[in-house]
C-alpha positions as CSV (number, residue, x, y, z in Angstrom):
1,X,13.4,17.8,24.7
2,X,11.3,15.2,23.5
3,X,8.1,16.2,25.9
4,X,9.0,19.6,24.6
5,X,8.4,18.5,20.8
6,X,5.4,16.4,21.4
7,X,3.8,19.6,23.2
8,X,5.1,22.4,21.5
9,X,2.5,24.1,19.8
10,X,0.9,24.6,23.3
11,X,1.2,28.3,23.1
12,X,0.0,30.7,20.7
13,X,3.7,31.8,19.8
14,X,4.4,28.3,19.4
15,X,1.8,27.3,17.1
16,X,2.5,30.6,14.9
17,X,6.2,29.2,14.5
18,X,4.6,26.1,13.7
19,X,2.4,27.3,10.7
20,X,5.4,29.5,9.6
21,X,7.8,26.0,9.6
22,X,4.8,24.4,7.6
23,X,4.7,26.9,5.0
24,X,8.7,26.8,4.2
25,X,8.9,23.1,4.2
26,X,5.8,23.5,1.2
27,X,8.5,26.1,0.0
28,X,11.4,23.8,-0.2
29,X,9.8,20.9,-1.0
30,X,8.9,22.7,-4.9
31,X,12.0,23.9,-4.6
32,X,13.6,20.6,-4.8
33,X,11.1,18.8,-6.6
34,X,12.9,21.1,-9.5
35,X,15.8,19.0,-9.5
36,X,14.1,15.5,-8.7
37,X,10.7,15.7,-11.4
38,X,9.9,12.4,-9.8
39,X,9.8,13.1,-6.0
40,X,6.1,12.6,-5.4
41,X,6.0,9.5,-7.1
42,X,4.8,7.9,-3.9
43,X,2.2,10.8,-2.9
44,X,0.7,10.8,-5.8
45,X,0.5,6.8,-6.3
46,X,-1.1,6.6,-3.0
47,X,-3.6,9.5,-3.9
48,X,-4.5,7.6,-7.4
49,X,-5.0,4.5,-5.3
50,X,-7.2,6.2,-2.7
51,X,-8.5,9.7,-3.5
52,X,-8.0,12.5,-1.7
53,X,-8.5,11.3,1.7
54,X,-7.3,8.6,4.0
55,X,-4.0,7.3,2.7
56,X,-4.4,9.4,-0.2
57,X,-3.7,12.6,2.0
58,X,-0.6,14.9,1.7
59,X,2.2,13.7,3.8
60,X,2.9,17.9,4.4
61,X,-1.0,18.8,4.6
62,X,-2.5,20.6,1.6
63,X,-0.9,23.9,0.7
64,X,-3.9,26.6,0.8
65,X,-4.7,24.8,3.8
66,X,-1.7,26.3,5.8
67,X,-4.1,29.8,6.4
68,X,-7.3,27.7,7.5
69,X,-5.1,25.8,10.3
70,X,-4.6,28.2,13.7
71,X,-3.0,28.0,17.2
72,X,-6.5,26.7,18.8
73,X,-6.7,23.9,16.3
74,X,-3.3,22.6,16.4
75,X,-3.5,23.0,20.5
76,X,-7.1,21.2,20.2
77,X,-4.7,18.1,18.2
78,X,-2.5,18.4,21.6
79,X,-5.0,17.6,23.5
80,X,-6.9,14.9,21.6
81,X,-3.8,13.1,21.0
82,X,-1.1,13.4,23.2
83,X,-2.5,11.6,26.1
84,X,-1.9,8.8,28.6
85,X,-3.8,6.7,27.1
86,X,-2.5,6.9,23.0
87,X,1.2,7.8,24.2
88,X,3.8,4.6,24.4
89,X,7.5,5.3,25.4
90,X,10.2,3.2,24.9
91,X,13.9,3.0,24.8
92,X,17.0,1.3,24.4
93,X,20.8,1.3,25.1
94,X,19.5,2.9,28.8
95,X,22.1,2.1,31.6
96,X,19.9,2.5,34.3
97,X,16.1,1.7,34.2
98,X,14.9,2.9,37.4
99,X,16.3,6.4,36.7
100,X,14.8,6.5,33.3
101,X,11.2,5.9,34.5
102,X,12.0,8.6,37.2
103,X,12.9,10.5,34.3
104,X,9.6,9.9,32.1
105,X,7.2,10.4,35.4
106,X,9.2,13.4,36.6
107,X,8.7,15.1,32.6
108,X,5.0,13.7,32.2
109,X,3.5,12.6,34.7
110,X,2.3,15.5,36.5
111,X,0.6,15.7,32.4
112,X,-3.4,16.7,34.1
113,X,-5.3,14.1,32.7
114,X,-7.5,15.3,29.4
115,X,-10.5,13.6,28.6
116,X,-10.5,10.7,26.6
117,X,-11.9,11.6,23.3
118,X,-12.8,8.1,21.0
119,X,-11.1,9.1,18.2
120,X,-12.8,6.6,14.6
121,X,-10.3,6.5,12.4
122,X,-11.9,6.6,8.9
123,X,-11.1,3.0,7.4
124,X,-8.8,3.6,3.7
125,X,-11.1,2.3,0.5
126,X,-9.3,1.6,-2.6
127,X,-10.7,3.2,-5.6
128,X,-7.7,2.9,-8.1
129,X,-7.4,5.4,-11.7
130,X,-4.9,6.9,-13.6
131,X,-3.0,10.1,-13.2
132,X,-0.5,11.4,-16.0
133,X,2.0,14.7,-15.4
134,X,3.9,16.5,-17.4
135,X,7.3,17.5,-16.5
136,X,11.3,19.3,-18.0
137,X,12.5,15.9,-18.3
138,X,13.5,14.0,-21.3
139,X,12.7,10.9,-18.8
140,X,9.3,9.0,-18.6
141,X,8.3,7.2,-15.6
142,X,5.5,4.7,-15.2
143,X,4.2,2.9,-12.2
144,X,1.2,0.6,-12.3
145,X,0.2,-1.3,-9.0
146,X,-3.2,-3.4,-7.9
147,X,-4.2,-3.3,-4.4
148,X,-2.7,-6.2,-2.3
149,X,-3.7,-6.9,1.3
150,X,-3.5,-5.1,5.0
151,X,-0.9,-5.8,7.5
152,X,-2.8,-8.5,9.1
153,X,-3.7,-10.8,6.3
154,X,-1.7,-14.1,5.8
155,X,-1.0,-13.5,2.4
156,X,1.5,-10.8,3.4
157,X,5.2,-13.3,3.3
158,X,4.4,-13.5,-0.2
159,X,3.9,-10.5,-1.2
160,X,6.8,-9.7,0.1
161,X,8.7,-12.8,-1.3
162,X,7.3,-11.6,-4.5
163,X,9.3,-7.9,-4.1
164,X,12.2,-9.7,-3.1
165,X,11.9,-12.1,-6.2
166,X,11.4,-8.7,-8.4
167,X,13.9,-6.3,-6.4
168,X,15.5,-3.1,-7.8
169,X,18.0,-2.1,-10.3
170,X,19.3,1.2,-11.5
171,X,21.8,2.0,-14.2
172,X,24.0,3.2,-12.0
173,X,24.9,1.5,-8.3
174,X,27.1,2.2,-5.4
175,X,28.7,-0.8,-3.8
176,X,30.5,-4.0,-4.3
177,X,30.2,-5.9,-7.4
178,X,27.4,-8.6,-7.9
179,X,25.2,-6.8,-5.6
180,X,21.5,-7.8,-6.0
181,X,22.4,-9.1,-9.8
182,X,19.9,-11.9,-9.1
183,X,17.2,-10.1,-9.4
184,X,14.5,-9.8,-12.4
185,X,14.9,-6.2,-12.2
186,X,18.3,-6.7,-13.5
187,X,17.9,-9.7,-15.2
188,X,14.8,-9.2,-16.7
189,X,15.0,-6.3,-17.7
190,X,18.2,-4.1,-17.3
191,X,20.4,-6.3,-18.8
192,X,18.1,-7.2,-21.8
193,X,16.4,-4.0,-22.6
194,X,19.1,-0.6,-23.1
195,X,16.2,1.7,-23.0
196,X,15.4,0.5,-18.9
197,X,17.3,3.0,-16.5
198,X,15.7,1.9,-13.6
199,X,13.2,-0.6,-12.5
200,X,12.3,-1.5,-9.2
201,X,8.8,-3.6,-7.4
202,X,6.8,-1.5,-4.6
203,X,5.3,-3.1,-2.1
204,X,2.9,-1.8,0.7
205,X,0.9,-2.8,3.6
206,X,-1.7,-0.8,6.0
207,X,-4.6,-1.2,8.5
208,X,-6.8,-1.1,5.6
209,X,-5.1,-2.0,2.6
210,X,-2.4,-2.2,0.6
211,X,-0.3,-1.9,-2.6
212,X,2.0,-4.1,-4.8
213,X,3.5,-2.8,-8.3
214,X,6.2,-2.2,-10.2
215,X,8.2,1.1,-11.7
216,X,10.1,1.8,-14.7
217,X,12.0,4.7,-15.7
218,X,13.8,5.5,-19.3
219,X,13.8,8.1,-22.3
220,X,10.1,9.1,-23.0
221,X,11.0,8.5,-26.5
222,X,10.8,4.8,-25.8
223,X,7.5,4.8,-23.3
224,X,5.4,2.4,-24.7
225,X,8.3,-0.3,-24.6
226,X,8.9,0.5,-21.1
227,X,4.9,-0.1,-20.5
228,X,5.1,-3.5,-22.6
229,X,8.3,-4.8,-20.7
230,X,6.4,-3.9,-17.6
231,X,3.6,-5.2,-18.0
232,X,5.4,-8.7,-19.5
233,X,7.4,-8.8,-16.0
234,X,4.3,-8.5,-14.0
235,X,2.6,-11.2,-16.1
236,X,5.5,-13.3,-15.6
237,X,4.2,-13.5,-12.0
238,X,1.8,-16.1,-12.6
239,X,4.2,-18.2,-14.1
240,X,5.7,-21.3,-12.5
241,X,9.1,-20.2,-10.6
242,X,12.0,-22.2,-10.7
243,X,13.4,-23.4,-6.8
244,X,16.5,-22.4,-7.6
245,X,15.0,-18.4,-7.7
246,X,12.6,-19.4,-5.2
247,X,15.2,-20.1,-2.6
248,X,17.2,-17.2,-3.7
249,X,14.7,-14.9,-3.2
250,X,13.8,-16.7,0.5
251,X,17.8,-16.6,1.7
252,X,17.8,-12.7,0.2
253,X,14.3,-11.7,2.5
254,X,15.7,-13.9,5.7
255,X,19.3,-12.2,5.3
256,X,17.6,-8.4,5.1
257,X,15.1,-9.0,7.9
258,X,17.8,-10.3,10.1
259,X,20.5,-7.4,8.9
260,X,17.6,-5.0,9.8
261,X,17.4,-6.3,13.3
262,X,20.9,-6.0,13.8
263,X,20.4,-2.0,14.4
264,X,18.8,-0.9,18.1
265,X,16.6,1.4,16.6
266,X,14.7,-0.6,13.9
267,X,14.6,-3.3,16.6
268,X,12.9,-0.5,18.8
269,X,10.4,0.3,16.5
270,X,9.6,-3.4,15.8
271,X,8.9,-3.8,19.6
272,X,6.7,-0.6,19.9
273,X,4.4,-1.8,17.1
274,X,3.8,-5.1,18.4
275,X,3.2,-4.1,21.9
């Protein structure tokens, strides 16, 4: 099944269905983002932060592009990509190794070797800017982030000790009591401010680049309060931080990393990045 998905659009038919699939999830997706005004949020964050390439590119593709993309093209993609030398495959929970590697070379590797094409990825420049939109929702929500650093750089821990330190709050929470009410989302600001009905810190990392902010969400009649306690809680960043929090916020990062690691799969995936 899998080689079947990773190949699939090797015929004409197949790449057809594919443009078709495209087009409805474009569909759905406005459909949806009816109900949810806020949905692309992240998409268009990252396009602010980085124009319209790179990282700032649609997750879906671009939606009068659908017409432009055909079954040579996306069979062209097979052929660049899917090859011996970009694919890794890994597993877990397998009972018996030597029949899984039978398996994998019995499926792909009679794959004829394509030519190697060196593929230059184009590196992701921060340019930053401001986007506003409107939308049918008595709501406002405001995000402001700076760039931060790429995977690599050592500055990374505390970037994320400072999302921890920060967290997420919402006014209204599934789950047992007391959970995450450390936080200066909720301290800060839920419980102070009535006009706060959510408030969270984003933090991301890539090849390149990266991102670290906050978001806020109330009534639009009380926006520029939710800008000024924003910004206040950002300031409050550069401010000496008591151990107390400090440690907090340490024990709270160690206890979510090791939770994480608890499940097979994200353990997986932490094991395929590395290698």
């Amino acid at each position: 099944m899998m080689v079947d998905i990773a190949l699939e659009p090797r015929s004409v038919i197949a790449a057809n269905v594919a443009r078709s699939k495209n087009r409805k999830t474009h569909d759905l997706h406005k459909y949806l983002h009816k109900y949810d005004p806020f949905s692309e949020n992240q998409e268009l964050l990252l396009r602010t932060a980085y124009g319209y390439n790179t990282l700032g590119m649609p997750r879906f593709g671009l939606d009068h592009n659908i017409d432009n993309i055909d079954a040579r093209m996306l069979q062209q993609f097979v052929m660049d990509n899917v090859t011996p030398r970009k694919c890794l495959i890994v597993a877990s929970g397998i009972k018996n190794h030597r029949e899984y590697v039978d398996l994998v070379k019995e499926r792909i590797g009679e794959l004829l070797p394509v030519p190697e094409h060196e593929y230059k990825r184009t590196p992701a420049e921060y340019i930053g800017g401001e986007y506003r939109t409107w939308t049918e929702t008595p709501q406002t929500n405001i995000t402001i982030a700076f760039e931060s650093v790429p995977w690599k750089d050592p500055s990374v821990p505390s970037l994320y000790l400072m999302n921890t330190l920060i967290g997420s709050a919402t006014s209204f929470s599934s789950g047992g009591p007391g959970k995450g009410m450390y936080c200066r989302a909720i301290t800060n600001l839920m419980q102070r401010h009535n006009f706060v009905d959510s408030a969270s810190s984003l933090n991301n990392h890539f090849t390149d680049s990266g991102l670290f902010g906050m978001s806020i969400e109330g009534p639009g009649s009380h926006s520029q309060d939710l800008m000024a306690v924003l910004l206040d809680e950002l300031n409050r960043l550069k401010e000496p931080i008591p151990d107390e929090e400090l440690t907090r916020a340490k024990n709270i990062l160690k206890m979510n990393i090791l939770m994480s690691m608890e499940r097979t799969e994200d353990r997986l995936e932490e094991i395929a990045r590395n290698f």
